[in-house]
C-alpha positions, 0 to 999 in steps of 0.5 A: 492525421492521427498520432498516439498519445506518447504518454499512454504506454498502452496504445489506448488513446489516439490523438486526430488532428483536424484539418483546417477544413474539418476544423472550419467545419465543426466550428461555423456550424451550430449545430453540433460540436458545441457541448456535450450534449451536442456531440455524437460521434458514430463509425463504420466497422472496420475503421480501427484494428487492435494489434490482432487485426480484429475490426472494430465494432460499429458505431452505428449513427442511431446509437452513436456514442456520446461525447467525454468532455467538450472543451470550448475554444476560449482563445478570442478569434485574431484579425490578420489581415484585410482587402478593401476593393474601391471598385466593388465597395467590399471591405473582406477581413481573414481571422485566425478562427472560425467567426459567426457571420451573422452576429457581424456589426460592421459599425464597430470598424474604423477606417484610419489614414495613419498606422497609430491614432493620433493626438489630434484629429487634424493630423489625420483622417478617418472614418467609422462605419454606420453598417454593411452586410456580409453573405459569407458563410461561418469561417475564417473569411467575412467579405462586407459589402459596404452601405451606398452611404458609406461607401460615398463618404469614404470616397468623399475623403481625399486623403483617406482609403485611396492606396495601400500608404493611408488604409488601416484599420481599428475595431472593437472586440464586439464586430464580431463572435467566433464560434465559441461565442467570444468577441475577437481581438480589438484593435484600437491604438495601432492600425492594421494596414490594408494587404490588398487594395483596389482602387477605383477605376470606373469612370463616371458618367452623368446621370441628368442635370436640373437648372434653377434659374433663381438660384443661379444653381445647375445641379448635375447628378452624377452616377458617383462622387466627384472631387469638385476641385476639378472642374473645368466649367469651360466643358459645360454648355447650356444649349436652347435645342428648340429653336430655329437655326435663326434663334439657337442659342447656346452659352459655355460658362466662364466659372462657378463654384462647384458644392456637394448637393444634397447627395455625395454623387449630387454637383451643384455649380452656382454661377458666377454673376457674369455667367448668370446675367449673360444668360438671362440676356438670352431671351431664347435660353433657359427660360424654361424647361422646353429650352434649357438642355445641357452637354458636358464635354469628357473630363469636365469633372474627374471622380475622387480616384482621378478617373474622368467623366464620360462626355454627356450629350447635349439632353434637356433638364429633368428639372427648371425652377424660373426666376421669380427674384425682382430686380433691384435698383442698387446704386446710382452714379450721375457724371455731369462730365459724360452726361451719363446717369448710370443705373446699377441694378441686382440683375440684367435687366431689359433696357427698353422696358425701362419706364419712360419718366425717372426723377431725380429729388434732392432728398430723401423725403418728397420735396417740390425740388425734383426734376424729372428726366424723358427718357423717350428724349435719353439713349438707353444701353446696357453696358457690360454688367449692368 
């Protein structure tokens, strides 16, 4: 669009005012427009006539005309708004200027759960970057793919990037340059609020699973995070699927408590001691990798967006450390009134392979006063937790 300069009476200046896309344009590309000695300006004949319809003269692009003067934009480019897309894990910021999409550091921005930093960090969640990526080209809009890492551990936090009332933003001047070379305005103090949020409504589902025997631990990978404080053990279901009809043998736990394991879409569910024990009596289940398989019925766990986790067919461990622990002989209780000598011990262990002779002393140190029990004349059984 062109104007006169209302100031020159004689019609010798004519103002253009660029379009946004033209604007946009000049800015993102380094190339030229960003100096004098950058700018050239060349047009065909006839795009101008004076008040005689005389046509003016040719600029012709192999003798354009120099530039005048080139004066920068020193106005530091300003954040209007932002989107964050929980589904795709893109974080897209819109800027009142051109911004320089490769001098992007993703790790000057914050996410925070309230509008206004708090004085206590108790009082509120959040959460810096450590990187991300853009393919965007020069402009007003820089769409960031968030790391897999950061990625996870916003979805670690329960309270914090789950809808448009805990979303705003804080971030220095250094995040980003525009195209004059001038950091953006920061936001440090008061947040901005997320515009557009999309939540995540993907469902989950189990990648593989391993069982450490000697831990008591089953771990299951998942293909995201979990929130472990919804976990149903009931849906889980350890099978032996190399056996006979004969011998099958399964087990649905009763407890456990789940933990984040080495990776934020890692569950690792320590066994409770009653589960433990009542698998080790199953000499036909999970011993080993070849009989230890594993079903995990849906909505066992929900994701940390509530979305449930797709049921998982009965599959057999990728992974099976054995138990090597030794048992141990933790308390004695004699009861002359039943006749009962109870042994309490670390585990379950195999009451007919008890040795057949224990003694009894009358202290700690050997003494000559011990007594000897036959346990081939003894009945042996294992009550319920021991």
């Amino acid at each position: 669009m062109a104007s006169f300069d209302v100031s020159d009476n004689l019609r010798l200046n004519i103002l253009i005012q660029l379009s946004a896309n033209d604007l946009q344009a000049i800015q993102g590309d380094d190339t030229f427009g960003t100096s004098v000695i950058t700018t050239f300006l060349s047009s065909l004949g006839g795009s101008f006539l004076d008040y005689s319809s005389n046509l003016l003269t040719t600029i012709s692009p192999t003798a354009p005309l120099q530039l005048l003067d080139h004066i920068i934009d020193s106005s530091p480019a300003v954040l209007y708004s932002f989107s964050l897309d929980m589904n795709s894990g893109y974080l897209t910021l819109t800027f009142s200027d051109v911004v320089i999409a490769s001098s992007l550091n993703a790790n000057r921005l914050t996410l925070i759960s309230t509008f206004v930093v708090a004085d206590s960090a108790t009082e509120q969640l959040m959460y810096t970057l450590t990187g991300g990526s853009t393919s965007s080209s020069n402009g007003y809009l820089i769409a960031i793919r968030l790391t897999s890492y950061d990625f996870n551990q916003l979805n670690l936090k329960y309270d914090l990037a789950t809808g448009v009332n805990n979303t705003f933003l804080l971030m220095s001047a250094e995040i980003i340059r525009d195209s004059s070379n001038v950091g953006i305005t920061a936001i440090l103090q008061a947040g901005l609020q997320v515009t557009a949020f999309t939540s995540d409504s993907v469902r989950p589902s189990v990648i593989a699973f391993s069982f450490t025997l000697e831990l008591g631990i089953i771990s299951i990978f998942f293909t995201e995070v979990m929130d472990i404080r919804t976990l149903i053990p009931s849906g889980l279901v350890l099978y032996n699927m190399n056996s006979t009809d004969e011998t099958l043998s399964s087990f649905v736990l009763t407890g456990g408590t789940p933990i984040i394991g080495t990776q934020p879409t890692y569950v690792n569910i320590s066994l409770s001691s009653f589960d433990l024990n009542a698998i080790k009596q199953q000499t036909f289940l999970s011993t080993l990798i070849v009989n230890t398989f594993l079903s995990v019925s849906e909505g066992t766990f929900l994701d940390t967006a509530g979305n449930p986790v797709f049921a998982f067919a009965i599959s057999q461990a990728s992974g099976f450390d054995v138990d090597f622990t030794v048992p141990k002989l933790d308390d004695i209780i004699l009861d002359l009134n039943t006749g009962f000598l109870v042994l309490e011990f670390s585990e379950a262990v195999i009451p007919d392979n008890i040795t057949d002779y224990i003694s009894i002393q009358n202290t700690e140190n050997i003494t000559n006063d011990t007594f000897t029990i036959d346990l081939s004349d003894s009945i042996v059984t294992s009550p319920e937790g021991s």
